[in-house]
Backbone bond lengths (Angstrom), bond angles and torsions (degrees), N, CA, C in turn:
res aa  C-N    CA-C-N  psi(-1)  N-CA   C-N-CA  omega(-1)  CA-C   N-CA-C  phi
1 X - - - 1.456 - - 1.520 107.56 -
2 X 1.580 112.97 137.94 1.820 92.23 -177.10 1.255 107.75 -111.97
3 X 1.408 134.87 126.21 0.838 174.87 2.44 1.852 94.99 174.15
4 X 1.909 117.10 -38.72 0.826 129.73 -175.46 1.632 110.39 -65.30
5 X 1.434 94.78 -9.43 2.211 92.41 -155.52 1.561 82.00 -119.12
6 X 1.474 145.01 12.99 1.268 121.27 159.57 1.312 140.85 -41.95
7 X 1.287 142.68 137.87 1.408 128.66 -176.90 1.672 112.25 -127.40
8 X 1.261 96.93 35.45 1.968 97.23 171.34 1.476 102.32 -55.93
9 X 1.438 105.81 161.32 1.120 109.27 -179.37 1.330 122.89 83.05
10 X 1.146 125.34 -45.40 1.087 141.47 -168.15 1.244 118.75 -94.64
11 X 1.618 122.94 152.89 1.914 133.92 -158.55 1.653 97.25 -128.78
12 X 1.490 107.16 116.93 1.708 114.71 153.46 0.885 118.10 -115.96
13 X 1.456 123.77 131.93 1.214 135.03 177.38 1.608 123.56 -92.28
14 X 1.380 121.54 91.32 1.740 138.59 -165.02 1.761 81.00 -65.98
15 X 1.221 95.61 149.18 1.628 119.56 155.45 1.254 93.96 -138.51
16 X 1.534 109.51 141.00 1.378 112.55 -175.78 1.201 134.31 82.39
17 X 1.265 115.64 6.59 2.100 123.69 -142.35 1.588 77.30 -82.51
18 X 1.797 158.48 -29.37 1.440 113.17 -147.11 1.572 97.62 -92.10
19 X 1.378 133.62 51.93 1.474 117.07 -178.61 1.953 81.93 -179.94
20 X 1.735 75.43 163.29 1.870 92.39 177.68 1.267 125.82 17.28
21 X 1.253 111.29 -134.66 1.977 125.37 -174.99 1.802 101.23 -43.98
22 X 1.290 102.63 -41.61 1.996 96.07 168.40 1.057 116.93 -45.54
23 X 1.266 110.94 -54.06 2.030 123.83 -148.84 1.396 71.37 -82.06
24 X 1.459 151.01 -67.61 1.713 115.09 -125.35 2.277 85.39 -103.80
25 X 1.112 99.21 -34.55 1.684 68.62 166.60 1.417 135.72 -88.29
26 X 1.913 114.42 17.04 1.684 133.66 160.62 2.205 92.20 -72.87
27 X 1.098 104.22 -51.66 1.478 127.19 167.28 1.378 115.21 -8.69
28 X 1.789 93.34 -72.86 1.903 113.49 -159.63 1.161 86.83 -73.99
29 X 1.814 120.21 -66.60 1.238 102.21 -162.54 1.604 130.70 -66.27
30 X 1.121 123.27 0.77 1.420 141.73 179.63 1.876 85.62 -66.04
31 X 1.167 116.83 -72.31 1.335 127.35 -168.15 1.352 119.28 -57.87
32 X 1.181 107.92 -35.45 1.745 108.81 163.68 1.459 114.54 -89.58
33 X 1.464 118.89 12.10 1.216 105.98 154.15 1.253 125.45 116.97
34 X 1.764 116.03 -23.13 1.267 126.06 -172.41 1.289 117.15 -58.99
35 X 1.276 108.94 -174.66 1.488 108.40 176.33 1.487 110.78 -121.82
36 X 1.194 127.88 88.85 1.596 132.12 -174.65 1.625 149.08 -77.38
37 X 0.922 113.08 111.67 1.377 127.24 -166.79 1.698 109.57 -87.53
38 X 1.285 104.72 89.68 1.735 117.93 -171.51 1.513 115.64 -81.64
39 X 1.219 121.88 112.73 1.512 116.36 156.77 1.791 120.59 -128.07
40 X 0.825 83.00 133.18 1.953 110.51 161.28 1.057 126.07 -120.14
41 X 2.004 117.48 177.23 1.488 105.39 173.65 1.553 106.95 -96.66
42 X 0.947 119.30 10.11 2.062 123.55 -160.89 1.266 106.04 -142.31
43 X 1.508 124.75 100.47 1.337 148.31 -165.92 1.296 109.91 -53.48
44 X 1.749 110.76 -49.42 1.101 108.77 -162.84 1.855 115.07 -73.98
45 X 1.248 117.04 -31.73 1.369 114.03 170.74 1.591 119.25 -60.20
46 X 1.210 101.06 -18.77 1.851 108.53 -163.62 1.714 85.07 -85.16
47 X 1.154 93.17 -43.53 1.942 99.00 -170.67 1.768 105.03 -38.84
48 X 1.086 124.50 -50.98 1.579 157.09 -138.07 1.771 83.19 -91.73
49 X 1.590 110.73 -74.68 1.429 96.56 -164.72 1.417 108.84 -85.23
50 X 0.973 143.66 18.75 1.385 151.44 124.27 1.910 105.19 -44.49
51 X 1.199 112.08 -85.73 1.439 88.72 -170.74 1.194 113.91 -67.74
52 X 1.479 147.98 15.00 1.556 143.07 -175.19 1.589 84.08 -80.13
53 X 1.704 117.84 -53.43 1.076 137.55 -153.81 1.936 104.50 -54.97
54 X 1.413 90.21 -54.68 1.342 103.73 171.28 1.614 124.88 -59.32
55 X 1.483 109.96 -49.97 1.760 103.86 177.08 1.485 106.87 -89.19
56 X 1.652 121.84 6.18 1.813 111.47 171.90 1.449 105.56 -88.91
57 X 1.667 102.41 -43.52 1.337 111.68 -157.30 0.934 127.31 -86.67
58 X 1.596 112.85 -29.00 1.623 128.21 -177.08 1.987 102.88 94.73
59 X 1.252 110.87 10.07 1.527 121.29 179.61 1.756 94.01 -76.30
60 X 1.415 93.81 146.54 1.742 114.94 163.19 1.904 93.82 -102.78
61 X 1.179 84.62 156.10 1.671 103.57 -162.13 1.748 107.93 -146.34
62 X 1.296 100.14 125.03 1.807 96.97 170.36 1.228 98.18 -129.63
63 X 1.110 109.23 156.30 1.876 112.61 165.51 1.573 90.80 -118.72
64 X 1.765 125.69 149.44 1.149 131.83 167.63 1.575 99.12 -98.22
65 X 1.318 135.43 145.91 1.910 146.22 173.59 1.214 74.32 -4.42
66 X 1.192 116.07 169.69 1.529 145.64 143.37 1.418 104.31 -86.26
67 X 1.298 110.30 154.18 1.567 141.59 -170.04 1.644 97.08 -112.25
68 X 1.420 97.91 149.12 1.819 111.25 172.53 1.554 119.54 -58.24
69 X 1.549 101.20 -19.12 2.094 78.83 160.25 1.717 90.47 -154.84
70 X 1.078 116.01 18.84 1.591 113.60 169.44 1.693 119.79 -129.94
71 X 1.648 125.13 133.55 1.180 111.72 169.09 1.605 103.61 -133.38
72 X 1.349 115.34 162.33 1.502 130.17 -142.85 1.628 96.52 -143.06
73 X 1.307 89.20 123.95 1.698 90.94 166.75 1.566 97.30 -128.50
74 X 1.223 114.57 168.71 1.613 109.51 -177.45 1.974 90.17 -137.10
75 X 1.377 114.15 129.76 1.260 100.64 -178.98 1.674 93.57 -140.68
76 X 1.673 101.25 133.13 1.551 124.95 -176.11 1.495 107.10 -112.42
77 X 1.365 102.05 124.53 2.035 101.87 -177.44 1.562 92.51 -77.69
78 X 1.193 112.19 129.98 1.435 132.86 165.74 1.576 123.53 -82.05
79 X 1.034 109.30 9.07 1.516 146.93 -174.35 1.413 128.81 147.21
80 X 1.774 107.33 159.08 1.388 103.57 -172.82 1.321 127.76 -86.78
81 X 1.184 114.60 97.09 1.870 118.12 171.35 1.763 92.21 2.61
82 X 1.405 86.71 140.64 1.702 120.35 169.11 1.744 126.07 -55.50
């Protein structure tokens, strides 16, 4: 990642993150650093790239219950990727 495109500090909000164009741009910004706020409608995929996020990235990750057609993970880099 170069150094110019970091995003510490900084909050994106994924719509869509447990599948395709979600999952790999929940992905980039994981790697540049942000701090990400994930939603989909299907818990269990969000569940999954939540912890990828967590054992690739070095991100802490919570999901709050899931909701009847929305689920939310919130993921904070606990340091900056290597």
């Amino acid at each position: 990642m170069l150094e110019q495109f970091r995003l510490d500090g900084r909050v994106a909000l994924v719509t869509g993150a447990s599948r395709n164009i979600g999952a790999g741009i929940s992905r980039m910004l994981a790697e540049a650093g942000a701090e990400l706020i994930l939603t989909a409608r299907t818990a269990a995929p969000l569940a999954a790239l939540a912890e990828e996020l967590r054992a690739r990235y070095g991100a802490r990750a919570s999901m709050p219950p899931p909701r009847a057609l929305t689920a939310q993970a919130a993921i904070t880099p606990s340091a900056a990727p290597p």
